[in-house]
C-alpha positions in Angstrom: 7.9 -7.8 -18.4 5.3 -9.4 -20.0 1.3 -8.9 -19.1 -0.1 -12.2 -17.3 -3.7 -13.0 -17.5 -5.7 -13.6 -14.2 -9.3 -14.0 -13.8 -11.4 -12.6 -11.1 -12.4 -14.8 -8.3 -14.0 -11.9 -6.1 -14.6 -8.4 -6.2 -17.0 -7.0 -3.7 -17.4 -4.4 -1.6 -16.2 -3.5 1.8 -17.2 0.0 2.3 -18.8 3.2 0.2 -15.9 3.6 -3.2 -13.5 0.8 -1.7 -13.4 -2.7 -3.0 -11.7 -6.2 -2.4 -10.4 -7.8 -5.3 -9.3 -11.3 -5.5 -6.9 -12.4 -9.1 -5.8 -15.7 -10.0 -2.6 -15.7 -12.7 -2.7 -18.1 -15.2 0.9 -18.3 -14.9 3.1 -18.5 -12.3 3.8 -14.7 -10.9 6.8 -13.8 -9.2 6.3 -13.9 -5.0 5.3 -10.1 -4.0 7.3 -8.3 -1.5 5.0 -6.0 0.5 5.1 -2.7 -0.8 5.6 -3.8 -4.7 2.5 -3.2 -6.7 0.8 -4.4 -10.5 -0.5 -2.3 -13.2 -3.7 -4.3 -13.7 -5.8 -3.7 -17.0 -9.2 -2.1 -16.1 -11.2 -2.8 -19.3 -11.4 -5.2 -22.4 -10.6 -2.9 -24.9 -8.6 -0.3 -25.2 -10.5 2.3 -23.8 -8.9 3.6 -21.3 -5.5 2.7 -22.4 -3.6 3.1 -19.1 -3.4 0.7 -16.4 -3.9 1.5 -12.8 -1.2 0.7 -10.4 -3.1 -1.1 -7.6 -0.8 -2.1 -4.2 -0.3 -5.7 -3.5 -2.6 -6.3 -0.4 -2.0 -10.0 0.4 -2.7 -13.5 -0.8 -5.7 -15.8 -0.6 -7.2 -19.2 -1.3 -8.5 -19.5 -4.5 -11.6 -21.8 -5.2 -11.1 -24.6 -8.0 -10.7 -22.3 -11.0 -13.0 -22.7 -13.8 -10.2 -22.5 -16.1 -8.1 -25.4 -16.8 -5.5 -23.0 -17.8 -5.0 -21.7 -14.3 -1.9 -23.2 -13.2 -1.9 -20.3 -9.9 -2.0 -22.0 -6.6 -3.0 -18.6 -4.7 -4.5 -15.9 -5.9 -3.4 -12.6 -5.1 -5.8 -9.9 -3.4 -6.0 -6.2 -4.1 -7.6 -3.4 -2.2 -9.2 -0.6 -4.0 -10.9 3.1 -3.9 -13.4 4.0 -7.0 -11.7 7.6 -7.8 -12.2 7.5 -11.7 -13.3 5.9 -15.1 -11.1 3.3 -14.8 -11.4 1.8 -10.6 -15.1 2.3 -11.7 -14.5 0.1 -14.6 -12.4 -2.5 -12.1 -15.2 -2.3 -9.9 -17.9 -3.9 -12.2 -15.7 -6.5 -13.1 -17.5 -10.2 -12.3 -16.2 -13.6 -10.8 -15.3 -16.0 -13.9 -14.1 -12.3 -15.9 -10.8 -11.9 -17.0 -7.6 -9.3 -17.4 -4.3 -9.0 -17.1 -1.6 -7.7 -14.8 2.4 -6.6 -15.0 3.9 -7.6 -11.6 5.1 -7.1 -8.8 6.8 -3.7 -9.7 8.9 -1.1 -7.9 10.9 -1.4 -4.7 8.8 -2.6 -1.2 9.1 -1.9 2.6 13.0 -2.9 4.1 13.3 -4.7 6.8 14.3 -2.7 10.0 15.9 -5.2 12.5 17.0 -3.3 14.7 13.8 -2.0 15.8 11.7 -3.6 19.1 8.8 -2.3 18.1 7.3 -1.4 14.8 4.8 1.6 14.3 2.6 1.6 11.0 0.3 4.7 9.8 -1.8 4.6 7.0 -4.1 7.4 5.6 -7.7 6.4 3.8 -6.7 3.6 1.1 -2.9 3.9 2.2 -3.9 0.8 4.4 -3.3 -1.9 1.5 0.7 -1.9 1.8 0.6 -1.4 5.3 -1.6 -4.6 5.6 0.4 -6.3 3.7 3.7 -5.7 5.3 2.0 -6.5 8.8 0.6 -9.7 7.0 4.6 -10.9 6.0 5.9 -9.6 9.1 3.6 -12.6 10.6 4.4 -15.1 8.1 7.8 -14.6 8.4 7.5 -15.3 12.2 8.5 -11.5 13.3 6.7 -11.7 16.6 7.4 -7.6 17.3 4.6 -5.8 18.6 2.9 -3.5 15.7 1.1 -0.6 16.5 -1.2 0.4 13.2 -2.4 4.1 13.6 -5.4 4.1 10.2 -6.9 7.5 9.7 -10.2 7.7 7.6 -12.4 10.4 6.9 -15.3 8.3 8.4 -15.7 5.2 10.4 -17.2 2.4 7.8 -13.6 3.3 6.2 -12.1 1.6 9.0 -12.8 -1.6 6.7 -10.4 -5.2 6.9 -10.9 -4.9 11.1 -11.1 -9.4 11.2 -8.2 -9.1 8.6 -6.2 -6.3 11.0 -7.1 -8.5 14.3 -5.7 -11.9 12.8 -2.3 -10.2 12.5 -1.9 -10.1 16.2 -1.5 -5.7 16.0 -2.7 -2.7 18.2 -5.6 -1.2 16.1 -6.1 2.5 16.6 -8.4 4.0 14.7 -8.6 8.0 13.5 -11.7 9.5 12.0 -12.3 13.0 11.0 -15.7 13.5 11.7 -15.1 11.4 15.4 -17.2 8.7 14.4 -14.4 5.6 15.4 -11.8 6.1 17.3 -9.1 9.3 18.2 -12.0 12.8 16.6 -9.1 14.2 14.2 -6.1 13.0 12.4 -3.8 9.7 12.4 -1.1 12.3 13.2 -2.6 13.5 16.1 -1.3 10.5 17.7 2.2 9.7 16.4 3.8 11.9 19.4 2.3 11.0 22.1 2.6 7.1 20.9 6.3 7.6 20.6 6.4 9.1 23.9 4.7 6.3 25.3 7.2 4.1 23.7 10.3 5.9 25.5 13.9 4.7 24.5 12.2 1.5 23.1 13.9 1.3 19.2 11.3 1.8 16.8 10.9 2.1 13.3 7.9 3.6 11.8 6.1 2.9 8.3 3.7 5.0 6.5 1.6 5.2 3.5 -1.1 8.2 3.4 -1.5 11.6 1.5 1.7 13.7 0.7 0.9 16.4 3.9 0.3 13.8 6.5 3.8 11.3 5.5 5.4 15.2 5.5 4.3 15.8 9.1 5.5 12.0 10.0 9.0 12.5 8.1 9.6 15.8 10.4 8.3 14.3 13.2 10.9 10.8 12.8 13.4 13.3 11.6 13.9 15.7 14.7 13.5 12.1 17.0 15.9 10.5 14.6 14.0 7.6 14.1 14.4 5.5 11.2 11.3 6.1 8.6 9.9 4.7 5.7 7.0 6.0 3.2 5.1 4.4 0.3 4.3 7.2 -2.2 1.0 7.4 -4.2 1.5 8.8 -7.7 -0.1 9.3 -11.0 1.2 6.6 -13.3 0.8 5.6 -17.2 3.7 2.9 -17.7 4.6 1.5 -14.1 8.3 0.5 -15.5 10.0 4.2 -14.8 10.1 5.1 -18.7 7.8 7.5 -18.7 8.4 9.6 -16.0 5.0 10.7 -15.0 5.6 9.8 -11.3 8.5 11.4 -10.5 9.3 13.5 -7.3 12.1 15.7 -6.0 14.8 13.8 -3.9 16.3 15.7 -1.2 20.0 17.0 -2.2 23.0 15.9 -0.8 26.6 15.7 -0.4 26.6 18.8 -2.1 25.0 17.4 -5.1 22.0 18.7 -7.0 18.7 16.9 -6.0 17.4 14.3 -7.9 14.3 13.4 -9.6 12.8 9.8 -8.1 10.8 7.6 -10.4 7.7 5.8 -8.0 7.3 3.7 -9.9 10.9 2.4 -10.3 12.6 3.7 -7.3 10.0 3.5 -5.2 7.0 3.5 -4.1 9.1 2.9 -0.9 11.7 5.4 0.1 13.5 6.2 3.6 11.5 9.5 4.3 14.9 11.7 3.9 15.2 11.0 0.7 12.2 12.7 -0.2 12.3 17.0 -0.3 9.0 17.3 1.4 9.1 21.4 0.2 8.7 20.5 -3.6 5.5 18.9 -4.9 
């Protein structure tokens, strides 16, 4: 897959570290499923080398595009968190700039239809798939209520909320310093949700840190519900050749466990196919 050029229509910020990026390809891109992600290029040069693997976060209305090369009719949008040289690098990136992107990669969120209600969780940055599936969901015309559970460290990271409110979805908010919302964890309140919810089939979607989508995988596994989790890993190619992002799959069948590429098998996986114990 061959890098495709985009240049930045928007990159501003929406809280302390996190940022809202808007691309427009200059050729056509392959429609994202939620979940999928690009390795976008973070500098001109070659300094840093690797690309960062950013989630796809949704799609928006481009302005007129400066460049008569631009043959996009949306731009995509991206959601990101300054950890590093390189996000810090994205981050000063100006409208009218370009780079270049490989995308949509890896596998995204499946559709559950049997479920009558849909549960999402998302830890800190872990929102941007989540958002995106919700967004689909809507566009598809799946009018099931969602229920998104967002735990932040701090309120102003409960960013997106006019984004969040237009997808017709029960906001409830977890901070661990109490400033917005439940004082403590977003798994604080998957039980008692669920209890709430009764015999009512439900699927549940997460994306978060690797403790919290281990406490949601034991919690969906001992209520049999169906689960699935987007995993955030290091990654240097984003095409499953390097193997940087692998993690231990859960054996079965009597069979030795296997190692799972992110990047290529994922980043979405049915929570039991992940060993939780190995990391």
């Amino acid at each position: 897959m061959k890098p495709v050029q985009a240049q930045v229509i928007h990159n501003y910020t929406l809280a302390p570290r996190i940022f809202r990026m808007g691309l427009l390809p200059l050729e056509p891109l392959p429609h994202a499923v939620a979940g999928q992600f690009y390795m976008v290029r973070v500098s001109r040069g070659l300094d840093p080398l690797l690309r960062r693997p950013l989630s796809h976060f949704g799609y928006c209305r481009a302005p007129k595009p400066k460049s008569s090369r631009a043959k996009g009719e949306a731009a995509l949008e991206i959601l990101y968190q300054v950890k590093g040289r390189g996000t810090d690098l994205l981050s000063r990136m100006t409208p009218g700039e370009h780079t270049d992107l490989i995308g949509p990669l890896g596998q995204g969120w499946q559709p559950e239809p049997s479920a009558e209600r849909l549960l999402l969780l998302a830890g800190g940055i872990g929102i941007v798939p989540l958002r995106g599936l919700a967004d689909q969901l809507r566009v598809q015309g799946d009018k099931r209520p969602l229920t998104l559970i967002w735990g932040a460290g701090t309120g102003s990271e409960i960013c997106c909320r006019e984004d969040l409110e237009a997808l017709d979805l029960e906001l409830l908010p977890a901070t661990e310093d109490g400033s917005f919302g439940h004082p403590g964890l977003a798994t604080d309140l998957l039980e008692p949700i669920l209890e709430d919810i009764g015999k009512t089939p439900v699927a549940v979607f997460a994306c978060g840190p690797w403790a919290m989508l281990k406490k949601i995988a034991e919690v969906t596994s001992q209520k049999k519900i169906p689960c699935q989790v987007s995993l955030d890993e290091f990654m240097a190619c984003g095409l499953g050749a390097c193997l940087s992002c692998v993690v231990r799959g859960r054996a079965r069948d009597h069979e030795p466990p296997q190692n799972l590429r992110v990047c290529k098998e994922g980043p979405v996986f049915r929570a039991e196919e992940i060993d939780w114990n190995v990391r």
